[in-house]
C-alpha positions as CSV (number, residue, x, y, z in Angstrom):
1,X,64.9,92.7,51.3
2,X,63.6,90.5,48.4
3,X,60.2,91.1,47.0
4,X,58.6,88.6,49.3
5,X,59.3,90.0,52.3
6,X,58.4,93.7,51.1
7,X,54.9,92.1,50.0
8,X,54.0,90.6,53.1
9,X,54.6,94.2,55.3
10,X,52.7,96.4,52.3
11,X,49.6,96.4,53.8
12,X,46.1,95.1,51.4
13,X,43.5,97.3,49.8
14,X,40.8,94.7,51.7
15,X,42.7,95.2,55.5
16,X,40.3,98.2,55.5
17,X,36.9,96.7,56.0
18,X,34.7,96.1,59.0
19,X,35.0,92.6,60.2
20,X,32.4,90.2,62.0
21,X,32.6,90.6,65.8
22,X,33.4,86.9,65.5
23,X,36.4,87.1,63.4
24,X,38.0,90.3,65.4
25,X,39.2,88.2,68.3
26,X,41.1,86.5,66.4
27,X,44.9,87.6,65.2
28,X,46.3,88.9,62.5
29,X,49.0,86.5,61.4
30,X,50.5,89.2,59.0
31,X,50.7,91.7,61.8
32,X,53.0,88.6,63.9
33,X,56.9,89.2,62.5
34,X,57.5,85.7,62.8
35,X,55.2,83.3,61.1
36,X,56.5,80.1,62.9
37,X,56.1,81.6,66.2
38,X,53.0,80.8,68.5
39,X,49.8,83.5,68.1
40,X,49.1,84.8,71.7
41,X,45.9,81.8,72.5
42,X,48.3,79.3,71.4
43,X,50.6,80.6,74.4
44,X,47.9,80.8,76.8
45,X,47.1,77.4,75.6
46,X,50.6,75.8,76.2
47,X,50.8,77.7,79.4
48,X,47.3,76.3,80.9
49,X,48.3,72.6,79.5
50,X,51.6,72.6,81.2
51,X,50.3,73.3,84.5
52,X,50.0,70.2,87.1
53,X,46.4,70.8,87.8
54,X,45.9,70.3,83.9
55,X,47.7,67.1,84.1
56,X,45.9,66.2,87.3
57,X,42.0,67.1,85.7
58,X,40.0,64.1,83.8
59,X,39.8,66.4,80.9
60,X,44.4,66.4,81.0
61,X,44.2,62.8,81.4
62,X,42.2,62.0,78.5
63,X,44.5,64.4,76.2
64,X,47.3,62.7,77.6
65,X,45.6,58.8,76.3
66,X,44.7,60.8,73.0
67,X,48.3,61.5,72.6
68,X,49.3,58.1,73.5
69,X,46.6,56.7,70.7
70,X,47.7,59.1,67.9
71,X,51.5,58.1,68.8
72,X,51.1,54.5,69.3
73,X,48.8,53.9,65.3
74,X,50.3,52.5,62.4
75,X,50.8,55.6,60.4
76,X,47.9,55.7,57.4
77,X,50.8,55.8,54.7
78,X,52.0,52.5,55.6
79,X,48.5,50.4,55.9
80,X,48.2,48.6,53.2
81,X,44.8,48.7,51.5
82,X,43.4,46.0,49.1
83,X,43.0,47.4,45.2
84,X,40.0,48.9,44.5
85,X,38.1,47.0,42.5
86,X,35.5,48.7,40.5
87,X,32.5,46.7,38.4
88,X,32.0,46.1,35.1
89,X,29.1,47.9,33.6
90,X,26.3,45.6,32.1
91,X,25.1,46.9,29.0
92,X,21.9,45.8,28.0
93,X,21.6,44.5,24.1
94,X,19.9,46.7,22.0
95,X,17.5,44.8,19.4
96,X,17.1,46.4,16.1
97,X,14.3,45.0,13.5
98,X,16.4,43.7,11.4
99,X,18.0,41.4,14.4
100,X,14.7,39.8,15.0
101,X,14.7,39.0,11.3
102,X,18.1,37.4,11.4
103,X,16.9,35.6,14.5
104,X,13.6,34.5,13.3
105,X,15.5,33.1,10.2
106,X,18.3,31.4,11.9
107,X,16.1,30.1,14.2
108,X,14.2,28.3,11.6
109,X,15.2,24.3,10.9
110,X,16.5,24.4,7.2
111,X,18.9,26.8,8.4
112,X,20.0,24.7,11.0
113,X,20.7,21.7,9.1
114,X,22.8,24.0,6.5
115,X,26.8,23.8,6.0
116,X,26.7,27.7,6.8
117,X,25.0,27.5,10.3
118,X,27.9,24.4,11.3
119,X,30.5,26.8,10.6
120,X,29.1,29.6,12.5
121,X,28.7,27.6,15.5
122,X,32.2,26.6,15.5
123,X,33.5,30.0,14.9
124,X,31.5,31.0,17.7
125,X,32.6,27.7,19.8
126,X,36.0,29.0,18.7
127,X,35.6,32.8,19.6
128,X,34.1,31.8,23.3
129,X,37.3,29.6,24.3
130,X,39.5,31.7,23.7
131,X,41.0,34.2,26.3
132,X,39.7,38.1,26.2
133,X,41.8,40.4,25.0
134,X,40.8,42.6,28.5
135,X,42.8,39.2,30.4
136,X,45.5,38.6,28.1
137,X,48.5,39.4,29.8
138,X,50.6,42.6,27.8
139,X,54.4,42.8,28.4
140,X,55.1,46.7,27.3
141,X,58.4,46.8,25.6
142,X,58.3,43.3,24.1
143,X,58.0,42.7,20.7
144,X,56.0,40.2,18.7
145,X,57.1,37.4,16.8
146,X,56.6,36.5,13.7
């Protein structure tokens, strides 16, 4: 007898306390020698359902279209579900002082008509075209070419 089997028939220091009425109806299932047989209300249930006048009653015949439902479904393990698709968060910008300085200077005209604020817009013409790095497509394993 392994070590198992001699722990499941030594008996539990907490088997010794009162029970609920509720709960002493019901059975034991470490007092039943063999797990994988039926607990005596499952019997009386299989008895009562195979019984003609079970079969015969409205109650029998809507087990019996139950059973036919539950037999008849596409199992949930082969439904194919669409990918879940979860949203972005939207940050909101936070403004620091010394951002509505740069703004209120850029925003002024002689900066405008400078070289400098040319090559910022295209930079930033430049940096908007181009594809994401979150979209780019990644191909593990591959290495880059230089």
């Amino acid at each position: 007898m392994d070590l198992q089997e001699r722990a499941s028939l030594r008996p539990l220091l907490v088997e010794d306390y009162a029970r609920p009425e509720h709960v002493r109806t019901a059975p034991n299932a470490r007092l039943i020698p063999n797990y994988t047989q039926p607990t005596p209300l499952e019997a009386k249930i299989a008895r009562a359902m195979s019984q003609p006048e079970f079969h015969d009653s409205q109650w029998g015949k809507e087990v019996k279209a139950i059973r036919e439902r539950q037999d008849s479904r596409t199992p949930l393990s082969e439904i194919q579900y669409p990918p879940k698709v979860y949203p972005r968060p939207v940050f909101k910008k936070v403004v620091s002082p010394i951002d509505e300085r740069m703004h209120a200077v850029t925003s002024q005209a002689w900066f405008q008509k400078s070289d400098w604020a040319g090559h910022v817009r295209e930079l930033k013409v430049r940096m908007d075209d181009r594809l994401p790095l979150s979209e780019t497509p990644c191909v593990v394993g591959e290495k880059s070419k230089k």
